[in-house]
N, C-alpha and C positions, 0 to 999 in steps of 0.2 A: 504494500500500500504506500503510495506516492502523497505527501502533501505538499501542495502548493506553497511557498512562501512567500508574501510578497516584503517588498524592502519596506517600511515603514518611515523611515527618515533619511533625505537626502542630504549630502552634504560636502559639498563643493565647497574650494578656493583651499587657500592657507591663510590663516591670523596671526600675525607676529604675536609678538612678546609685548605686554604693558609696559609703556614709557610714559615716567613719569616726570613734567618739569616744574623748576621752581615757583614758575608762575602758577603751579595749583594744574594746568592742561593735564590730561592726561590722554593718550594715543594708543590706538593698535595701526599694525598696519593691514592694510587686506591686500591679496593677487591672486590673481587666474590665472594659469596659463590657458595659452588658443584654443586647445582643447578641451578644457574646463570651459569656456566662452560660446563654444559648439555645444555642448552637454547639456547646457543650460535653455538651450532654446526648444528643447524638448518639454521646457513646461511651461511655456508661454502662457499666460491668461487669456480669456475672451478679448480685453482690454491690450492686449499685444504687449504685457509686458510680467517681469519675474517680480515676483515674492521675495524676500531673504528677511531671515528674523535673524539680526545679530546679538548673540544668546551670552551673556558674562555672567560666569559662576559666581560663589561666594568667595572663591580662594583667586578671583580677577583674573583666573582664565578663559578664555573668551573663543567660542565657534560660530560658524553660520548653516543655520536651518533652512533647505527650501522648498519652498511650499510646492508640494504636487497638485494642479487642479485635475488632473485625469485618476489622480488616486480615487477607490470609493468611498463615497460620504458613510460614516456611522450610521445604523439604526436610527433613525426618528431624527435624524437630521437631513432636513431637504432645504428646498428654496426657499425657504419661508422669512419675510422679514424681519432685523432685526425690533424694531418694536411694532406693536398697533394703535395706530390712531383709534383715543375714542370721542366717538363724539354724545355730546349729551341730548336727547329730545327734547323739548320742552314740557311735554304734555307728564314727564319724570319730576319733573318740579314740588315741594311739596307744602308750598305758599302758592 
């Protein structure tokens, strides 16, 4: 019996090292290579463009998460917006 696996989190580029300077800044650095640059266009959004959550731990180490929109959505999660308008009737009044 064979099970499927599918990848769950992607994870492209490289994050330097936290540089920290006097002035209080602090930096990572981020790169792709061309092929990493290629990779990435396999998860284009409807909106023609990528995702990337830049994720820093508690110990200030730091990766990049990116969003697959061709992944499948969880159970009971569809399109549905995030909030609902409500509106009130009048005839709900109770004066």
């Amino acid at each position: 019996m064979s099970i499927k696996m599918e990848k769950k989190d992607i994870y492209i580029g490289y994050v330097g090292e936290l540089k920290t300077y006097d002035s209080g800044v602090r930096k990572y650095s981020i790169s792709f290579r061309s092929e990493q640059l290629d990779e990435l266009k396999k998860y284009l959004t409807s909106r023609n463009s990528v995702n990337i959550d830049f994720i820093i731990k508690t110990d200030d180490s730091a990766f990049m998460s990116v969003f697959n929109p061709n992944a499948a959505k969880p159970a009971g999660q569809g399109d549905k917006p995030a909030s609902k308008r409500v509106t009130a009737k009048d005839d709900d009044l109770p004066f």
